[in-house]
C-alpha positions as CSV (number, residue, x, y, z in Angstrom):
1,X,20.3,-24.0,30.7
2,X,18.2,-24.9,27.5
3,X,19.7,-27.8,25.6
4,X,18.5,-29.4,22.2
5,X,16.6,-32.7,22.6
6,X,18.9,-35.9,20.9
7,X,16.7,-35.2,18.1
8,X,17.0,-31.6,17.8
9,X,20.7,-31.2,17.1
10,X,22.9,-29.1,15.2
11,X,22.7,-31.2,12.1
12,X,19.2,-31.1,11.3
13,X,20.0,-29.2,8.2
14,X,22.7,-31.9,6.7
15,X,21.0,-34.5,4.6
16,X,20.0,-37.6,5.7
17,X,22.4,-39.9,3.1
18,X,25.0,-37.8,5.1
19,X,26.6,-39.8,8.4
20,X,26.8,-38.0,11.6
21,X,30.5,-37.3,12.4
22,X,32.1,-39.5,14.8
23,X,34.4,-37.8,17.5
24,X,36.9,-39.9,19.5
25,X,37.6,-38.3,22.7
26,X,40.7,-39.7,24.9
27,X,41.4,-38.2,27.7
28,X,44.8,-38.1,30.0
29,X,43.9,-41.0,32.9
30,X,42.9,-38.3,35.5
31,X,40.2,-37.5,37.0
32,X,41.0,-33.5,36.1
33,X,41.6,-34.2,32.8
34,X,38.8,-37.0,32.0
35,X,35.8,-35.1,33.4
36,X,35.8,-32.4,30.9
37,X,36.4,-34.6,27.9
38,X,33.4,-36.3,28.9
39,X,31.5,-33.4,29.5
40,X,32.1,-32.5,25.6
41,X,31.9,-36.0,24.6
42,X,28.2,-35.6,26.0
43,X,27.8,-32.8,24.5
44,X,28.6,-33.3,21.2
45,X,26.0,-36.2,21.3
46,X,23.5,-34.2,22.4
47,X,23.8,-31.8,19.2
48,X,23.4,-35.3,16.8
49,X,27.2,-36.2,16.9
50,X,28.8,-39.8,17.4
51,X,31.3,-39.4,20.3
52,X,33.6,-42.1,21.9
53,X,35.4,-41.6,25.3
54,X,38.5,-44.1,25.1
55,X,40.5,-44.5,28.4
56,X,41.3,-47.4,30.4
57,X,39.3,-50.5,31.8
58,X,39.2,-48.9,35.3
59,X,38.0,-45.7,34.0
60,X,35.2,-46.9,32.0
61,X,33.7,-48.6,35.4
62,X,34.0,-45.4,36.8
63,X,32.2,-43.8,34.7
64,X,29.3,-46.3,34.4
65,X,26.6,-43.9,35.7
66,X,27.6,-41.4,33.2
67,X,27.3,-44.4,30.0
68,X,23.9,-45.9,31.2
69,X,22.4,-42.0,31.9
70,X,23.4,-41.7,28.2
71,X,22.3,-45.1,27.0
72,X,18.9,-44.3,28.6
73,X,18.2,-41.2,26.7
74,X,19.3,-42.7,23.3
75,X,22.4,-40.9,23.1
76,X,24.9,-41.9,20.4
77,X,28.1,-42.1,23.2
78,X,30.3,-45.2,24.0
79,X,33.1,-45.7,26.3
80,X,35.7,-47.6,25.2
81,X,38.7,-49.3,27.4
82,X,41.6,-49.9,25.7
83,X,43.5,-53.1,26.8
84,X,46.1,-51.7,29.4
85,X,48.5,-53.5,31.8
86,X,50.7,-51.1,33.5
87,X,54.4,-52.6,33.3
88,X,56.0,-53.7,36.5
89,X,58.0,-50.2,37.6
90,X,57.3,-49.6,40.9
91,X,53.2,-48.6,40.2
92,X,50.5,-49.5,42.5
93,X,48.4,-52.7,41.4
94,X,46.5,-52.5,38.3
95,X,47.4,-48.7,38.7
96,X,45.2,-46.9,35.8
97,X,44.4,-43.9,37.1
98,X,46.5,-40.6,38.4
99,X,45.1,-40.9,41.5
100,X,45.9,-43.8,42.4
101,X,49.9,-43.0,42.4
102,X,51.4,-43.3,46.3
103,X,54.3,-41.3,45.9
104,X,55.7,-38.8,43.5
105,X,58.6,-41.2,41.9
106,X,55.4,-43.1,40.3
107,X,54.7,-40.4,38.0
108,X,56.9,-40.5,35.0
109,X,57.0,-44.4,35.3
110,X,53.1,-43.8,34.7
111,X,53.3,-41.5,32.4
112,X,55.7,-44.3,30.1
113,X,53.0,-46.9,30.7
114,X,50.7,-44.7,29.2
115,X,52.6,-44.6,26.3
116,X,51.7,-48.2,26.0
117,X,48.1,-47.3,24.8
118,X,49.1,-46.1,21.7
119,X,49.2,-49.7,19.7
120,X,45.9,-50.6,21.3
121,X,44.1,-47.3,20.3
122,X,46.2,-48.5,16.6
123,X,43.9,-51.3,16.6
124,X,40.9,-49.6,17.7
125,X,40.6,-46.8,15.3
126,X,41.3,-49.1,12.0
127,X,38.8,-51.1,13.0
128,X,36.1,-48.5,12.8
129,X,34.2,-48.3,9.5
130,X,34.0,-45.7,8.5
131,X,36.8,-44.1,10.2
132,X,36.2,-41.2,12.3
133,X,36.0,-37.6,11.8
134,X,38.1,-36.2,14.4
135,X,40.1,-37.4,17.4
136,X,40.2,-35.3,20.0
137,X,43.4,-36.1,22.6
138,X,44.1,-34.8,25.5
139,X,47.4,-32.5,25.2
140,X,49.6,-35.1,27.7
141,X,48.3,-37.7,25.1
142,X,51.1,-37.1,22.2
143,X,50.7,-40.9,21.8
144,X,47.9,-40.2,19.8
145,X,49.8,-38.1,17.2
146,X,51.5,-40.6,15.5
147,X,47.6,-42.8,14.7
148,X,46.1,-40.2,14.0
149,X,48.4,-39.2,11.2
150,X,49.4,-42.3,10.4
151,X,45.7,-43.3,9.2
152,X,44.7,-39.7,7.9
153,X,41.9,-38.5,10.6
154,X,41.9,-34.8,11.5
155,X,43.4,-34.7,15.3
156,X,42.2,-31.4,17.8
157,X,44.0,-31.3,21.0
158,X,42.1,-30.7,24.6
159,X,44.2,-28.2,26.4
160,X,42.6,-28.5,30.4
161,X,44.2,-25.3,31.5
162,X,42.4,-21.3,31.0
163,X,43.6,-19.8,27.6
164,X,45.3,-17.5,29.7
165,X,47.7,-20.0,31.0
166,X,47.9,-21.8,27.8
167,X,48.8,-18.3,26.2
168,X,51.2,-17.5,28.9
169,X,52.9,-21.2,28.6
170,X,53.0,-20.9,24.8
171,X,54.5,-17.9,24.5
172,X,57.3,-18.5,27.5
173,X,58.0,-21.4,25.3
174,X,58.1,-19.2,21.9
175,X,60.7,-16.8,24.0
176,X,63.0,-18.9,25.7
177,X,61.6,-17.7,29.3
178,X,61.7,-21.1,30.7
179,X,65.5,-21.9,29.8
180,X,66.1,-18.1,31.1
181,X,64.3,-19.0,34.4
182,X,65.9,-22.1,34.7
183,X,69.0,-20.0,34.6
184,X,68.2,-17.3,36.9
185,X,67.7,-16.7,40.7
186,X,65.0,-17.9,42.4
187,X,63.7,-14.7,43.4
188,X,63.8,-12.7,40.3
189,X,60.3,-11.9,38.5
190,X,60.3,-12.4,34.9
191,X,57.6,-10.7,32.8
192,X,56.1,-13.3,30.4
193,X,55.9,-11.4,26.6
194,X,53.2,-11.3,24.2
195,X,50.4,-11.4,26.8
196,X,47.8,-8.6,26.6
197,X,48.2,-7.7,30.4
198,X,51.0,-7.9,32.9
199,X,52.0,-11.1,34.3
200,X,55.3,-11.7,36.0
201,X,56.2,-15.4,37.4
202,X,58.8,-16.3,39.0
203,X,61.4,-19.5,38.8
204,X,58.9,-21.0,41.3
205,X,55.4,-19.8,39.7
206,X,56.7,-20.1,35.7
207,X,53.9,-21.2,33.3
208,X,54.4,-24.9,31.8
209,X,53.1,-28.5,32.2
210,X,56.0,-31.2,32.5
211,X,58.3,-28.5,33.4
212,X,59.7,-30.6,36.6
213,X,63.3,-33.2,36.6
214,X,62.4,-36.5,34.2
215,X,59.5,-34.9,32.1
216,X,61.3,-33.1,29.6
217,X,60.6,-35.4,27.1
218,X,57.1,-35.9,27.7
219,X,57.2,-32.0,27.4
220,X,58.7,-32.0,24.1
221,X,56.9,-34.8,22.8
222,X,53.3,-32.9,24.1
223,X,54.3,-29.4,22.1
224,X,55.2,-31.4,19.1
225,X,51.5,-32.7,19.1
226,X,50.4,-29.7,19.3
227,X,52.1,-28.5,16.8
228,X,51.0,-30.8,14.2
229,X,47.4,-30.5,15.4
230,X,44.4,-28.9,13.7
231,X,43.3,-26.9,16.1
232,X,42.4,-26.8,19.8
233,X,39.4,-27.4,21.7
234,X,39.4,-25.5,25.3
235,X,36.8,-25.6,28.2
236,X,36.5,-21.9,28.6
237,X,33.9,-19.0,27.2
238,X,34.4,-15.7,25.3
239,X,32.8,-13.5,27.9
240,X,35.4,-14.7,30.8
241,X,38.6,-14.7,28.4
242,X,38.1,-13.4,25.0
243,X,41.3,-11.3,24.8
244,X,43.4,-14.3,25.7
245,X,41.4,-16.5,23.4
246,X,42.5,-14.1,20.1
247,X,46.3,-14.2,21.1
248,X,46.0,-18.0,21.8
249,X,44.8,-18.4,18.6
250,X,46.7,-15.8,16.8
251,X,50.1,-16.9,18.7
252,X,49.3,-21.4,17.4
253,X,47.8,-20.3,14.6
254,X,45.2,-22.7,15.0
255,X,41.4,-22.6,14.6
256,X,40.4,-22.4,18.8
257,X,36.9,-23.6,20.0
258,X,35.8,-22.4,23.2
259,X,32.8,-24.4,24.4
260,X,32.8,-24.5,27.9
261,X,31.9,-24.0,30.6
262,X,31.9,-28.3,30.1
263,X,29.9,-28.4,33.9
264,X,27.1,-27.3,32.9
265,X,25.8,-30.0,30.2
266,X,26.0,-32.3,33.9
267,X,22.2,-31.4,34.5
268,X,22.0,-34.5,36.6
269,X,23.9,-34.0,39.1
270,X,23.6,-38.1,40.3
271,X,25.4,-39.0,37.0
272,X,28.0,-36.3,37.5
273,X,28.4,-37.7,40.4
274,X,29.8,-41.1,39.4
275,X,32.1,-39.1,37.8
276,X,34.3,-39.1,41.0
277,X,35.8,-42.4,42.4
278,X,34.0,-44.8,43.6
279,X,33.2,-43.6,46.9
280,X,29.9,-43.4,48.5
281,X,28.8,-40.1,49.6
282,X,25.3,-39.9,51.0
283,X,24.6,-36.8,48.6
284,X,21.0,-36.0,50.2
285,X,22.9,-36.1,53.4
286,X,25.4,-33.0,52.0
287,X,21.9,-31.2,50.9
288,X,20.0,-31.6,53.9
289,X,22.7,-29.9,55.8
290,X,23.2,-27.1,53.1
291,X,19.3,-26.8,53.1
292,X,19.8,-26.2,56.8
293,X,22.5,-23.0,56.3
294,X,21.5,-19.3,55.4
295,X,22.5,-18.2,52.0
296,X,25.3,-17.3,50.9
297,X,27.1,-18.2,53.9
298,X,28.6,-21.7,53.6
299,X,32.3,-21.8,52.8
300,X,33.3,-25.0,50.9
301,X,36.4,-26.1,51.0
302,X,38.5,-29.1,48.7
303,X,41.3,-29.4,47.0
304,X,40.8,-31.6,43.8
305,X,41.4,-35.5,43.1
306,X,45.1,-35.0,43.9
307,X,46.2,-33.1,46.1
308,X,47.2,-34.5,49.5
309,X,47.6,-32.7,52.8
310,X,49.5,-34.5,55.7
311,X,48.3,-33.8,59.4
312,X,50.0,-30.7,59.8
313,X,48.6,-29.0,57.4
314,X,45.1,-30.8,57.1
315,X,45.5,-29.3,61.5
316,X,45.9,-25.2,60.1
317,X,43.4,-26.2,58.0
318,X,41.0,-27.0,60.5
319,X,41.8,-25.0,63.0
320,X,41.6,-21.7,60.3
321,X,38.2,-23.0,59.6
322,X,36.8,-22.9,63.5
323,X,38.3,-19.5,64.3
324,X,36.2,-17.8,61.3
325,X,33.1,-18.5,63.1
326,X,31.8,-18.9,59.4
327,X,29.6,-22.4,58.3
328,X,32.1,-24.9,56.7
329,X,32.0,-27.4,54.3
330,X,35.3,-29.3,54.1
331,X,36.4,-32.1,51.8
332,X,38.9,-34.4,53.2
333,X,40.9,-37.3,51.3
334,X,40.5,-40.8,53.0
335,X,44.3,-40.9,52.3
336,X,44.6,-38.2,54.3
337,X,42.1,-39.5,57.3
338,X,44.0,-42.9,57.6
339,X,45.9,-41.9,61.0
340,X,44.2,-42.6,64.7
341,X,45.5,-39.2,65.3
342,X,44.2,-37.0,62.6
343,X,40.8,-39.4,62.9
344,X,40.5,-38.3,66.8
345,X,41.6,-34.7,65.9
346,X,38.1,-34.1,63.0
347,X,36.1,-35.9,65.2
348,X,36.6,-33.4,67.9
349,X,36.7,-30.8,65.0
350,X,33.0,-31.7,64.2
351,X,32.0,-31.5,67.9
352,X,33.4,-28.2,68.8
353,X,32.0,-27.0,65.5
354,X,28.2,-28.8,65.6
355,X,25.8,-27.4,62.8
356,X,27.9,-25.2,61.3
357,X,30.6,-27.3,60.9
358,X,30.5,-30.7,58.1
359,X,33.6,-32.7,57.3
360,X,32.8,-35.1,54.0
361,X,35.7,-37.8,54.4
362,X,36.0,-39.0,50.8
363,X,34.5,-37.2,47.7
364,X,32.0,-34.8,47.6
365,X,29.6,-34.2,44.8
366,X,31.0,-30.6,43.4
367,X,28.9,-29.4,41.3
368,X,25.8,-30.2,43.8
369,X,27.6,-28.2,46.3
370,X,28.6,-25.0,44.2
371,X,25.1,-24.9,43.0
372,X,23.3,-24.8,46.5
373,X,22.1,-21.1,47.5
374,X,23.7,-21.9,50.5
375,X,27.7,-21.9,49.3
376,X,29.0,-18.5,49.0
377,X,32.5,-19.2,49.0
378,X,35.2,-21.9,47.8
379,X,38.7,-22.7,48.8
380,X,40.0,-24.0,45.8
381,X,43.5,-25.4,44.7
382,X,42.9,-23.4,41.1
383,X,42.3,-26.5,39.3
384,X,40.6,-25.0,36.1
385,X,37.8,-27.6,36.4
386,X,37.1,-26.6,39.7
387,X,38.2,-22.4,39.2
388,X,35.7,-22.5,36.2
389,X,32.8,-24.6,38.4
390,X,33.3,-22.0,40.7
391,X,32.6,-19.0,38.2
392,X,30.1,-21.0,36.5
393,X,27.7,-21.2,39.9
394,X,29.0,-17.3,40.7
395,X,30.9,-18.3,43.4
396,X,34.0,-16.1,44.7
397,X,36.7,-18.2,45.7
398,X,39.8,-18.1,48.0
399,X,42.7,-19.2,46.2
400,X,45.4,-21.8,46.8
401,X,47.8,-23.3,44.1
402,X,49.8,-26.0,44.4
403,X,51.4,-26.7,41.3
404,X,51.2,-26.6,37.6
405,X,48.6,-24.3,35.7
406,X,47.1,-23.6,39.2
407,X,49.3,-20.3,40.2
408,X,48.0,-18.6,36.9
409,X,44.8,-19.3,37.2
410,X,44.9,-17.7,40.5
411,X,46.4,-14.6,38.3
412,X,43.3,-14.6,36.2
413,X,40.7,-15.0,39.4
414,X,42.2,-12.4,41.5
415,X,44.0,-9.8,39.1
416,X,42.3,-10.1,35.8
417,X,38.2,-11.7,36.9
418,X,38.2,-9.9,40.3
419,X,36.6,-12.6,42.2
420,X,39.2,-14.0,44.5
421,X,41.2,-13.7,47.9
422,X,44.9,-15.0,47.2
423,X,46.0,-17.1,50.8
424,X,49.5,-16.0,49.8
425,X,51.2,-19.3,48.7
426,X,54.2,-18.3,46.1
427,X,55.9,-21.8,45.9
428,X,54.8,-25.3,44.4
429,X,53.6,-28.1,46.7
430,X,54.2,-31.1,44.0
431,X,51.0,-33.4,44.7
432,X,52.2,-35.8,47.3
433,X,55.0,-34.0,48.9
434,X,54.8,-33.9,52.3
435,X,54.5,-30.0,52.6
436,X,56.1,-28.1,55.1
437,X,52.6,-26.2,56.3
438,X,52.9,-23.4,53.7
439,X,49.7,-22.3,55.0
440,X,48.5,-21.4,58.6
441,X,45.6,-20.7,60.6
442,X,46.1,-16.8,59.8
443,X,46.1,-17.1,56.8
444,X,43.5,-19.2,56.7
445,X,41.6,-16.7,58.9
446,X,42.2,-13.6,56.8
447,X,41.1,-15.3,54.0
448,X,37.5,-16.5,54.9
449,X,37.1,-13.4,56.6
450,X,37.7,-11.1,53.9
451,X,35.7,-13.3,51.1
452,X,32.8,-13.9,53.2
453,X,32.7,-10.3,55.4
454,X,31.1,-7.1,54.2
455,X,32.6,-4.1,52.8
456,X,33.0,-2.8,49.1
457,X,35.3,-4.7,48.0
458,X,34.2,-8.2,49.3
459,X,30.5,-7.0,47.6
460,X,32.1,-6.0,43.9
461,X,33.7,-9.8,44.4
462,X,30.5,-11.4,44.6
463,X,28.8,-8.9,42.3
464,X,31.3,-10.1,39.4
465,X,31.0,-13.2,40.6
466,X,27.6,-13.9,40.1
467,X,27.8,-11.7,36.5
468,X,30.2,-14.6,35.3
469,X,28.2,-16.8,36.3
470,X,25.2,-15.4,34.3
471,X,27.4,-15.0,31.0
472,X,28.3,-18.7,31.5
473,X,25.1,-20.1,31.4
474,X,24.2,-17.7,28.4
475,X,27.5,-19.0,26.7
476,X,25.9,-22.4,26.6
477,X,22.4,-21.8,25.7
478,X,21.1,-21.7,21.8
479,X,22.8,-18.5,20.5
480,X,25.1,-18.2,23.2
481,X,29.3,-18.5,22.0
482,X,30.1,-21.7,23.2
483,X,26.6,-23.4,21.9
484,X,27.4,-21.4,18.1
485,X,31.1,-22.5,18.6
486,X,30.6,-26.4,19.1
487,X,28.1,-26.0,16.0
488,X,30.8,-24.9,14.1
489,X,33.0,-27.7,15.5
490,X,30.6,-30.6,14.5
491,X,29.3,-29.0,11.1
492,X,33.3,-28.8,9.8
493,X,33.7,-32.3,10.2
494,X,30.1,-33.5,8.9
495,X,31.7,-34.5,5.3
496,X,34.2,-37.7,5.3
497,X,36.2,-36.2,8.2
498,X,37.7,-33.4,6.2
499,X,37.4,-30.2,7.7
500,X,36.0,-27.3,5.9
501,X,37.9,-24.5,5.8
């Protein structure tokens, strides 16, 4: 990908009396949701912008690489932590991140301490001179609403999902399809309106963020930022999703930017790196073995920041893995290695399976993996980040939701994109439950083997695969739609903060 040098950016052509404009960036306190919004935090410095990435005190150390990469090339981008001191309810100690929740009755508690960020992000923004530009909030950040009206700056939300699930979730919402499907029977399908091709849900797969016992408010409170927002910012491109893009926009009625996908400004893949909690990973370990695989034939396999599987499952898992007779790369949770008994079990998992087998116990550095000639396959819990990573390296993918957004994403990879192998989950595993092994060794099996074998259909998956993959790194080179897009973006907040129109 060709990027602009610092000095090189978008506003060369603005008048030197004119100040660069200053974007505040604050992301939800999750890994999902923060490593995009640094991505185009980054980004927009790169093209001659001011950007700010506000979050917590833990966050910020986690993201230290990331600040002194950027403070090494002269980059205009600060990360600020807010004061933060989550109240005593339950929560982990000096709990500040998502993943750091033990059980699933820690969530909304977290989410209220969140809340709690609004008066110190109050105090932050006045105290800029001048004021900035833009804030751009995460969308389950409504706290930010009320400063950001409240002193006059022009506010874009960061919607993490794919504009076809945002669509899909905003126009349930306009329609009254979630009250319906609250209603109905659990096996009915619902067709969701207004979108331009067919998707049906059911009670168990319905579109929406927050949707679940205790978050209604949070819901509410999230749609009526976006609302009153100026527009949207998503980490998507026009050549995966254009026709959902239009309808998005037409249906909010707000200006979208599509500048994505956000992974690839991470050139150094080291500094993406620290993006991940603080766990070391000997990366040139994780290369040496990929260097050591044929192409193409290495499936990877991980299941995002937060996600946990218990030993049953994390067993199928494993066991699914050894029967393909395929090269494995498999990402396991140190929360989900703590027992003597699944410890015992991947230890003799790595045995049996020497050489074409690797187990990474901890985190794995992604995007270093995805890129390797060697990876020609992903099992992925549809996470967008990790869906679009997956695109964005032309890898096919074998798809697995658990929750949220993640079942319509695996709508748009299989049914709409063409490049993935459904496992054939069809209910919610809520993060931390304790699953009752939705997923066997089969299906584990018949997955891999139809991804990874031969045959016409398995080669048109790869073939679009590795076209989207090619339109993605166009998207973000000089001339490509996302690179035009996030001009636009900076250059209609150059003047005072006051978008041009």
């Amino acid at each position: 990908m060709s990027t602009m040098a610092p000095t090189e950016h978008a506003l060369a052509a603005a008048t030197t009396a004119t100040p660069p404009p200053h974007f505040v960036t604050v992301p939800l306190a999750a890994q999902g949701h923060i490593i995009p919004l640094v991505g185009l935090a980054r980004l927009l410095a790169e093209r001659g912008a001011r950007a700010s990435v506000v979050t917590t005190p833990l966050n910020v150390a986690r993201l230290r690489g990331v600040a002194e990469q950027a403070a090494r090339a002269g980059l205009p981008l600060e990360f600020v932590g807010l004061p933060f001191q989550p109240p005593d309810a339950g929560l982990p100690l000096d709990c500040q991140n998502f993943d750091m929740l033990d059980d699933n009755s820690q969530f909304n508690p977290f989410f209220d301490a969140l809340r709690e960020l609004a008066g110190p992000f109050d105090a932050y923004v006045r105290a800029l001179a001048p004021r900035p530009s833009c804030i751009i909030s995460d969308w389950c950040n409504p706290w930010t609403a009320g400063v950001a009206s409240g002193l006059g700056i022009p506010r874009l939300f960061f919607y993490g999902p794919s504009c076809f699930f945002s669509l899909c979730d905003l126009k349930a919402t306009e329609h009254g399809l979630h009250e319906r499907i609250a209603a109905g029977d659990d096996r009915e399908q619902y067709v969701v309106p207004g979108v331009p091709v067919p998707v049906k849900v059911t009670k168990a797969t319905a579109p929406g963020f927050l949707t679940h016992p205790g978050c209604e408010m949070f819901r509410y409170e999230s749609i009526e930022a976006m609302r009153t927002a100026d527009g949207v910012v998503v980490n998507t491109f026009l050549d995966l999703e254009a026709q959902f893009v239009a309808c998005y926009e037409t249906a909010l009625g707000k200006p979208v930017w599509t500048v994505g996908p956000l992974s690839l400004v991470n050139r150094d893949l080291e500094a993406t790196a620290s993006l991940g909690k603080t766990v070391a990973v000997n990366q040139q370990a994780i290369t040496a073995w990929l260097d050591e695989q044929a192409p193409d034939s290495v499936m990877y396999v991980s299941f995002g920041s937060i996600a946990r599987k218990f030993s049953k499952q994390l067993f199928e898992v494993g066991h699914g893995l050894k029967d393909s007779g395929n090269p494995f790369l498999w990402v396991v949770k140190e929360s989900e290695a703590t027992s003597p008994e699944v410890q015992q079990w991947l230890h003799a998992l790595e045995e049996c399976t020497a050489g074409r087998g690797l187990v990474v116990r901890g985190w794995a550095p992604q995007l270093t993996v995805l890129s390797h000639r060697a990876v020609g396959g992903f099992v992925t819990h549809c996470g967008w980040n990790s869906l679009l990573e997956a695109i964005a390296h032309g890898v096919p993918v074998v798809t697995w939701p658990h929750f949220e957004d993640q079942f319509l994403n695996e709508r748009l990879a299989v049914d709409v994109l063409g490049v993935g192998v459904p496992i054939g989950v069809t209910a919610p595993v809520f993060i931390l439950d304790d699953e009752p092994v939705p997923v066997v060794r089969g299906d584990i099996l018949r997955a891999v083997s139809a991804l990874m074998g031969g045959g016409e259909e398995a080669d048109e998956r790869r073939r679009k695969a590795k076209e989207y993959g090619e339109k993605a790194r166009r998207a973000m080179e000089k001339g490509g739609s996302s690179y035009e897009n996030l001009t636009r973006l900076i250059e209609s907040f150059v003047q005072s903060g006051v978008k041009e129109h």
